[in-house]
C-alpha positions as CSV (number, residue, x, y, z in Angstrom):
1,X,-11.3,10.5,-79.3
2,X,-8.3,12.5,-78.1
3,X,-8.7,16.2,-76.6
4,X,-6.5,17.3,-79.8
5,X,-9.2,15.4,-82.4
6,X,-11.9,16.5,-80.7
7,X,-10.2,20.4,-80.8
8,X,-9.9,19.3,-84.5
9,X,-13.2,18.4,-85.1
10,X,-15.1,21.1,-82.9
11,X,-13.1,24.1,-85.1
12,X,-14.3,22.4,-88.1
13,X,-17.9,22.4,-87.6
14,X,-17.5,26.3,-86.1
15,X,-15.3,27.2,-89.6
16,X,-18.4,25.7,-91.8
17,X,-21.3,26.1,-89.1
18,X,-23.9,27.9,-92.4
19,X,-27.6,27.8,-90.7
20,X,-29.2,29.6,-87.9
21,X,-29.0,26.6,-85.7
22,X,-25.5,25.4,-85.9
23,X,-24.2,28.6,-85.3
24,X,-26.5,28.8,-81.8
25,X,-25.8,25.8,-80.9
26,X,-22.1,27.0,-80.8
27,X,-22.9,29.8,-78.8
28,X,-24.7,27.7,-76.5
29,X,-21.6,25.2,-76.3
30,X,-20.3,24.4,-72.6
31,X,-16.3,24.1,-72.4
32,X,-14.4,23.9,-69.3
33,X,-12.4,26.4,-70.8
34,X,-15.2,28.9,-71.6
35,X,-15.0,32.0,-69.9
36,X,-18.4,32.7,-68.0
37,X,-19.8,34.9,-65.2
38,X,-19.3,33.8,-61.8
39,X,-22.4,33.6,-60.1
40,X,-23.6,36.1,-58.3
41,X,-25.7,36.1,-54.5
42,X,-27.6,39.1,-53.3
43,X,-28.0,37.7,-49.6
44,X,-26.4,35.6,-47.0
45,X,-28.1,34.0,-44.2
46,X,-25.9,31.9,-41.6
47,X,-22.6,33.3,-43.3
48,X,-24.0,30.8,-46.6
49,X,-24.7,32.7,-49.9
50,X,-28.5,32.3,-51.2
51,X,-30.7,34.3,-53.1
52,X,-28.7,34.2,-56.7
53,X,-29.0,36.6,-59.8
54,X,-30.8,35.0,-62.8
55,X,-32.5,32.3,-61.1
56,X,-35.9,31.4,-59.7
57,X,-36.1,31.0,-55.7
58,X,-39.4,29.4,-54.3
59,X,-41.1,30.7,-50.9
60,X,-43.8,28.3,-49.6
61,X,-45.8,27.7,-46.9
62,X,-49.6,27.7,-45.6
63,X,-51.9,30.4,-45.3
64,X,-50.5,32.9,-42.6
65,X,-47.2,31.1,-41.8
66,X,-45.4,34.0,-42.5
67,X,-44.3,33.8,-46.0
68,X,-44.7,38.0,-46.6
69,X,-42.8,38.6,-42.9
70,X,-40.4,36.6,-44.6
71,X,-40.0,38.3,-47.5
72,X,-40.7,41.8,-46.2
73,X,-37.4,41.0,-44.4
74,X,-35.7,40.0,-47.2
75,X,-36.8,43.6,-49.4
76,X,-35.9,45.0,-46.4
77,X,-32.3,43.6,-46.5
78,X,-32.0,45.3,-50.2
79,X,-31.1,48.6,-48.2
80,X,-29.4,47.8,-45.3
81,X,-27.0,45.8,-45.1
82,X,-28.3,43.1,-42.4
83,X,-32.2,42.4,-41.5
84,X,-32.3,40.2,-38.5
85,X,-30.2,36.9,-39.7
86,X,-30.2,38.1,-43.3
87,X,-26.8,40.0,-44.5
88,X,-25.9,41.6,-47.8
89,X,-22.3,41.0,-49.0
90,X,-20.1,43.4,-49.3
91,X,-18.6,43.8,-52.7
92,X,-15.4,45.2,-54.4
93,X,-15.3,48.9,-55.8
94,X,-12.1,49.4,-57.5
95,X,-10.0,48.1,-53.6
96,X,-12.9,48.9,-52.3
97,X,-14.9,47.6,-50.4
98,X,-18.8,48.4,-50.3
99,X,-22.2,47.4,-49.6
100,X,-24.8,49.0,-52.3
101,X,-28.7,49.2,-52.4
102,X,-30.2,47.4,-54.4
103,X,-33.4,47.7,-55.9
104,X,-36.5,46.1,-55.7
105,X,-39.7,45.2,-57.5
106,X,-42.5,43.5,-55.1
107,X,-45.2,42.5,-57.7
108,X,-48.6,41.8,-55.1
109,X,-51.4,40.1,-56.9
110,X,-53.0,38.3,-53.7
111,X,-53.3,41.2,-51.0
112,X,-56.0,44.0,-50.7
113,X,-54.1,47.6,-51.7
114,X,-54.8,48.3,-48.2
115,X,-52.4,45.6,-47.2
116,X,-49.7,45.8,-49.3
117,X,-49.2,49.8,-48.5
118,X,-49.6,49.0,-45.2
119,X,-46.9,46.8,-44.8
120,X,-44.6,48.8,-47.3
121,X,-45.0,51.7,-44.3
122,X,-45.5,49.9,-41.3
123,X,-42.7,47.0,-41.9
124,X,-39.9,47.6,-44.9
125,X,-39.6,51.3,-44.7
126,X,-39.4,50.9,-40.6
127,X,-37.0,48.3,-41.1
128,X,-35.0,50.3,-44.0
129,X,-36.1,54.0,-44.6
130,X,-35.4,53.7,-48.5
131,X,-38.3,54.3,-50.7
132,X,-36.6,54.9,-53.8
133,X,-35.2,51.5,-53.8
134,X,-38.7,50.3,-54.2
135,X,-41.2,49.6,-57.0
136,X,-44.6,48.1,-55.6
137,X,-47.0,47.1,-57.5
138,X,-50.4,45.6,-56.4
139,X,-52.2,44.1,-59.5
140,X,-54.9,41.8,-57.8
141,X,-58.1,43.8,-59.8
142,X,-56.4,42.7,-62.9
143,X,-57.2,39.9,-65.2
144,X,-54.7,36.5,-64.9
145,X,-53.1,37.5,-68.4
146,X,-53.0,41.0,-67.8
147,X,-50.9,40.3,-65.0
148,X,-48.3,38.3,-66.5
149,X,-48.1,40.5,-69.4
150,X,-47.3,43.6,-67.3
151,X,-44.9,41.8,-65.0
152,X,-42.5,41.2,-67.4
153,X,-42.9,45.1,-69.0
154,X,-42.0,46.0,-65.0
155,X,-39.3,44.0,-64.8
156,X,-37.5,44.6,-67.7
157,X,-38.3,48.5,-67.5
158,X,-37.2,49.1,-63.8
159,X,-34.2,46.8,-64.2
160,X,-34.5,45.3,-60.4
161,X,-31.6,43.4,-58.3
162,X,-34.5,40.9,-56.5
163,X,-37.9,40.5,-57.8
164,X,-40.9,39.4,-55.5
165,X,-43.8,37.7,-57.4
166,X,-46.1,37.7,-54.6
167,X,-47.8,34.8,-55.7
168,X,-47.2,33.0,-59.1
169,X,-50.1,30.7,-59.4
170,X,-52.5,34.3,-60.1
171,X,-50.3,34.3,-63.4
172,X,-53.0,31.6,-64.6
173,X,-56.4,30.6,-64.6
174,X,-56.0,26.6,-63.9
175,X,-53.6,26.0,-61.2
176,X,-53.3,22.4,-62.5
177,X,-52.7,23.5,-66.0
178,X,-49.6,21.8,-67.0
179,X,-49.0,23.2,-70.0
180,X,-49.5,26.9,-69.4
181,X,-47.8,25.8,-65.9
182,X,-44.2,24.6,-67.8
183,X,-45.0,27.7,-70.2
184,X,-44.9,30.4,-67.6
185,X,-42.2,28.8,-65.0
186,X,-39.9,28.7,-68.7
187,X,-41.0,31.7,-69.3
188,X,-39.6,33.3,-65.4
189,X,-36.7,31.6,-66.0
190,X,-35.7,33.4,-68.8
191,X,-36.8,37.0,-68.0
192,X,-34.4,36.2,-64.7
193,X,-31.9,35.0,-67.0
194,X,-31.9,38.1,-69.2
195,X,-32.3,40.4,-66.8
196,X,-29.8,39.1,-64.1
197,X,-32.4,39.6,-61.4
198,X,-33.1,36.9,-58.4
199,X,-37.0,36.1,-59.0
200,X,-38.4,34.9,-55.9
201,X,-41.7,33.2,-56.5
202,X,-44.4,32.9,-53.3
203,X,-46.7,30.2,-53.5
204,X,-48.8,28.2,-51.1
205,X,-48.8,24.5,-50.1
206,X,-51.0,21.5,-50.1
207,X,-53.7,22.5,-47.5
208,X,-53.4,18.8,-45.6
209,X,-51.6,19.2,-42.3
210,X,-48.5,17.0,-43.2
211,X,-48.5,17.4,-47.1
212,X,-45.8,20.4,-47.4
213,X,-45.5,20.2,-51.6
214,X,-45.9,22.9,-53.6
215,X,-49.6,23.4,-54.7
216,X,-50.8,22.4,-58.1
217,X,-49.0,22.0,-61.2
218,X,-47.5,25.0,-61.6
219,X,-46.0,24.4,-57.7
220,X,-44.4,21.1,-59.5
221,X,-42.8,23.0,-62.0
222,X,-41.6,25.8,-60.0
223,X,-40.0,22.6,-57.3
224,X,-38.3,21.0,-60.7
225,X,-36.4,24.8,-61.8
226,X,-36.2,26.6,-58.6
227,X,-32.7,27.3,-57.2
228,X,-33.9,27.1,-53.7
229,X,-36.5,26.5,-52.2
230,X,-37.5,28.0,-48.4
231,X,-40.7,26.6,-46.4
232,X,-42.2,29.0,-43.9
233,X,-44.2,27.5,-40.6
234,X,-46.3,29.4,-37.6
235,X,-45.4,27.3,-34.5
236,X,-48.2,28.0,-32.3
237,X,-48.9,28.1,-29.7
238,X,-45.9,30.5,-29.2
239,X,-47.0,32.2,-32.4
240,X,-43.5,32.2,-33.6
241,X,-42.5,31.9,-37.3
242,X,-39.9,29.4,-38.6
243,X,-38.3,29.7,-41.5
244,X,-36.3,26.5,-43.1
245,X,-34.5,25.8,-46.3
246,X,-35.8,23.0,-48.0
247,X,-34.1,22.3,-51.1
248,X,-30.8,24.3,-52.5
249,X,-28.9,23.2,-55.6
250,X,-25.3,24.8,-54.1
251,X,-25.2,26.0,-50.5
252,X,-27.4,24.1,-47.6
253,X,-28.0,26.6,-44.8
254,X,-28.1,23.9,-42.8
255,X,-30.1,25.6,-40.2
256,X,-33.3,26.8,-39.2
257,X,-34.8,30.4,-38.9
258,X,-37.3,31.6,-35.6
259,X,-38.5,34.9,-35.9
260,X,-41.3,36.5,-33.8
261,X,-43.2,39.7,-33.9
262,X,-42.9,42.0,-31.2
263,X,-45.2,43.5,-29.3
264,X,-44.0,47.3,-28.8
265,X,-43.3,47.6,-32.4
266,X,-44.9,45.2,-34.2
267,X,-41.5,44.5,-36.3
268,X,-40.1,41.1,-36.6
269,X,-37.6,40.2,-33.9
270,X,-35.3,37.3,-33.8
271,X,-36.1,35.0,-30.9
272,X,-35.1,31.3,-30.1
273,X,-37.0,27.9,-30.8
274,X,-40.2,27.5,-29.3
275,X,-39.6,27.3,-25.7
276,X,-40.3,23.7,-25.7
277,X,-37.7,23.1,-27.7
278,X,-33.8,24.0,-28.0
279,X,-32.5,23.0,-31.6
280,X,-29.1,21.7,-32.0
281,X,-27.6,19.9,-34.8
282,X,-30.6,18.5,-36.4
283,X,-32.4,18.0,-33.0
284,X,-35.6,19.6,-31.0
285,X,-34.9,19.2,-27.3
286,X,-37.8,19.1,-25.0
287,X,-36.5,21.4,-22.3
288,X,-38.5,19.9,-19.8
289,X,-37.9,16.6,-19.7
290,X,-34.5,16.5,-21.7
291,X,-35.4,14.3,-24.2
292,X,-34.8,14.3,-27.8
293,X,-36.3,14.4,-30.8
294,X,-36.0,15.0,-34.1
295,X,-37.8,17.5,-36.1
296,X,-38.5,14.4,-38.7
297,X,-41.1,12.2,-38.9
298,X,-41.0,9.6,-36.4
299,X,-43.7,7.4,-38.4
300,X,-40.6,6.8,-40.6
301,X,-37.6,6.9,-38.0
302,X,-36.1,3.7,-36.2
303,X,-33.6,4.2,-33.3
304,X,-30.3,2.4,-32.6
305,X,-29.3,1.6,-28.9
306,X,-28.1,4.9,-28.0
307,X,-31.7,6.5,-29.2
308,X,-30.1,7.9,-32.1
309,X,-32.8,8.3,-35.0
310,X,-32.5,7.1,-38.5
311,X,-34.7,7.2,-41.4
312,X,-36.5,4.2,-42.6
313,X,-35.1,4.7,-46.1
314,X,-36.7,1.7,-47.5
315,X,-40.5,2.3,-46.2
316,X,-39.7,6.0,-47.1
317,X,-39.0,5.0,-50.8
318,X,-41.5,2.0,-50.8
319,X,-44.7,4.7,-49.8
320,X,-43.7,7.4,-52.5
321,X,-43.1,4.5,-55.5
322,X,-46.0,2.4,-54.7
323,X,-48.3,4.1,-57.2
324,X,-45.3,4.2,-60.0
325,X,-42.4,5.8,-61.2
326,X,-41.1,9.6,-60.7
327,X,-39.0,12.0,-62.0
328,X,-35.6,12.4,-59.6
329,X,-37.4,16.0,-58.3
330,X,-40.7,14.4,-57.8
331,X,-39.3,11.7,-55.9
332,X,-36.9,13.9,-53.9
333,X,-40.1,16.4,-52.8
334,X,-42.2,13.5,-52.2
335,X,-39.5,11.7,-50.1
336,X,-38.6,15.0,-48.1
337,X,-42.4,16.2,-47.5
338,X,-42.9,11.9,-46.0
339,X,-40.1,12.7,-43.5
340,X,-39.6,16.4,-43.5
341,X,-36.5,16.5,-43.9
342,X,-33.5,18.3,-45.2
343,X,-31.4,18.3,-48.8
344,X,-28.4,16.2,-46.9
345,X,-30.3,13.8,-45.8
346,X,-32.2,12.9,-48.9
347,X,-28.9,13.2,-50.7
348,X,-27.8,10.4,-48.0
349,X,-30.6,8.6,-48.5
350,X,-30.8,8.7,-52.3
351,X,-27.3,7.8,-52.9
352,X,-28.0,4.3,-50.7
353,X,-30.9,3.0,-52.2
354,X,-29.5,3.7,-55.5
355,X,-26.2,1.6,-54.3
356,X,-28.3,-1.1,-52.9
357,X,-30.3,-1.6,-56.1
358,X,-33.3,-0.9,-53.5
359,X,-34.0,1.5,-56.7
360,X,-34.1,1.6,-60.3
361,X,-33.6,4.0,-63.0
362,X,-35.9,3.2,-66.4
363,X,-37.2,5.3,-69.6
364,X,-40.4,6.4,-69.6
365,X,-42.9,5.8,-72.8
366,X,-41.0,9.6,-74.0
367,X,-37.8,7.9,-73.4
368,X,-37.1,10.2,-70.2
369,X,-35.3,9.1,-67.2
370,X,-37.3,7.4,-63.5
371,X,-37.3,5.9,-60.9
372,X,-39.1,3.3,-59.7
373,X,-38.8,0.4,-57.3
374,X,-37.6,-3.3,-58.2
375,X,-40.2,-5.0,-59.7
376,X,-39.8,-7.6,-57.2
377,X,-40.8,-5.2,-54.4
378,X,-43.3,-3.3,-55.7
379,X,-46.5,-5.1,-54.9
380,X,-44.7,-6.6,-51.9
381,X,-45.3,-5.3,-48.5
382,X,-42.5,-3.7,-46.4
383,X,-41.2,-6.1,-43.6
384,X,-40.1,-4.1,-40.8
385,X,-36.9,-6.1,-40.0
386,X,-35.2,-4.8,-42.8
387,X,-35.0,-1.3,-40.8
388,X,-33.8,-2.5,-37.5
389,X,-29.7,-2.3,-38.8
390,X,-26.9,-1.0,-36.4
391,X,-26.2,2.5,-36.8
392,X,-23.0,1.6,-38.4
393,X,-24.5,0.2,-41.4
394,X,-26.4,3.3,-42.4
395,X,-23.3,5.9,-42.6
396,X,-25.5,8.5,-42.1
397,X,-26.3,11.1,-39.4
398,X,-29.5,12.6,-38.7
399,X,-30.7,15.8,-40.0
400,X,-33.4,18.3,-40.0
């Protein structure tokens, strides 16, 4: 059909659109030439923007890896106009050009009230003097739906620029709860949405040492809608907190975050690596003996002549389909978490095995898209010639 039949056809069916429904699916229609909003970041970090308005951001990590430093830094960063390596842009007031508060609404249902006040006055109002920028609320004596239910009355009553939910799974009683899970993710997305606020929700990972997914179900949903997604680490025994951006739908930061806390002050301080290591385009140099090595996975790395690392993309791909198909995002998370690595390289690798056929896409019994390996491959053990290729025939450089 041309453009001018389809124009034809599309301002026919708006001229005798008559039910509820065909008139909101208009409104909902997506047109290259439909004027929208540009979108809108409230922070920038490496000169990259992150943190947008009307979308869910995911903070993750273990217990005590510094996931509230983290995001004390960031509610910090709503007043001043840099924290550390975070920076709020400056934006356009009639020629000129200014940076404005914003406020912010830290919703606290895992901490004592004790420790939430305590690092509102000890950390964020040391950092940024500001306390009517600030609605804190600490809601762990509450019951699960209480919570939820009063969250969105704050939200939508105090009108804030970035929201912390500090931590989403006490929104629920089952953690594994898929239904309520999808329910309540859906239902963030769409108070952000409305609201035009950046909802950032904290949540903890898998407690095995190498398993960095988001826990339970409700961790699965919040990986599949989440803008971004940043991991936060302890490196010990330095004590020094890393903080790395995992998955992004627009701008990779492409680097990583070391913060430590310093003694004098007992404020967060920006400091290098660990001393062990010096990180430099994807790598973690051993300052002691010079050698290299990359913050990946070296279970599933193989290295060309000139010791440069490269993923072992089938093995990778073989170990998270061997128990059956997955959803793009599952497979992406489980992929990443087996190499720990960054959203270029699984883009790199992603794009190849889908090339190669070393991957296929099928419907699933509700007729939804997967992935899954050949069926030639998948009860067949993976030989490890296939990985030993020149560096020239992967097209890829490494990553963190």
């Amino acid at each position: 059909m041309s453009e001018q039949a389809f124009d034809l056809v599309h301002q026919s069916v708006v001229n005798h659109a008559t039910t509820d429904d065909e008139r909101l699916l208009e409104q909902l229609r997506i047109t290259r030439d439909k004027e929208l909003a540009q979108m809108q970041f409230l922070f920038r970090i490496f000169g990259k923007p992150c943190f947008p308005r009307g979308e869910l951001v995911a903070v993750t990590g273990k217990a005590k890896s510094g996931k509230t430093l983290f995001t004390s830094m960031l509610m910090a960063c709503c007043v001043c106009e840099e924290v550390l390596q975070v920076q709020r842009p400056f934006e356009d007031h009639d020629g000129t050009w200014e940076s404005t508060p914003i406020r912010c609404l830290w919703y606290d249902t895992e901490q004592s009230e004790q420790s939430t006040q305590d690092i509102l006055k000890n950390r964020i109002l040391r950092l940024a003097d500001a306390p009517d920028f600030y609605d804190i609320f600490n809601v762990r004596s509450l019951h699960y739906e209480e919570r939820l239910r009063l969250f969105e009355k704050a939200v939508r009553m105090y009108q804030p620029d970035l929201v912390l939910l500090d931590g989403v799974r006490d929104l629920l009683a089952d953690i594994n709860d898929g239904v309520k899970a999808q329910e309540i993710v859906e239902h963030l997305m769409k108070l952000a949405q409305e609201t035009g606020c950046c909802l950032i929700c904290v949540i903890h990972q898998n407690k095995g040492a190498e398993d960095r997914n988001l826990r339970g179900w409700i961790g699965t949903e919040l990986m599949n809608k989440a803008f971004e997604v940043y991991s936060c680490e302890k490196v010990k025994p330095e004590n020094i907190f890393m903080v790395e951006q995992t998955h992004t739908r627009k701008y990779d930061l492409g680097e990583l975050m070391f913060f430590r806390m310093d003694d004098e002050t007992g404020l967060p301080v920006v400091c290098d690596a660990p001393t062990r290591f010096a990180v430099s385009n994807g790598y973690a140099t051993n300052t002691q003996t010079g050698s290299k090595l990359p913050f990946m996975n070296r279970e599933y790395l193989w290295f060309d002549v000139n010791n440069k690392p490269h993923p072992k993309k089938d093995e990778l791909f073989y170990e998270a389909l061997k128990a059956g198909p997955l959803y793009y995002t599952d497979l992406q998370v489980k992929v990443q978490a087996l190499l720990n690595c960054g959203t270029d390289m699984w883009n790199n690798m992603f794009r190849d095995m889908r090339d190669r056929g070393a991957i296929v896409r099928i419907k699933n019994k509700e007729g939804k898209a997967v992935w899954q390996l050949p069926s030639a491959q998948a009860s067949m053990p993976i030989q490890t010639e296939m990985f030993n290729r020149p560096a020239a025939d992967s097209g890829e450089s490494p990553s963190s």
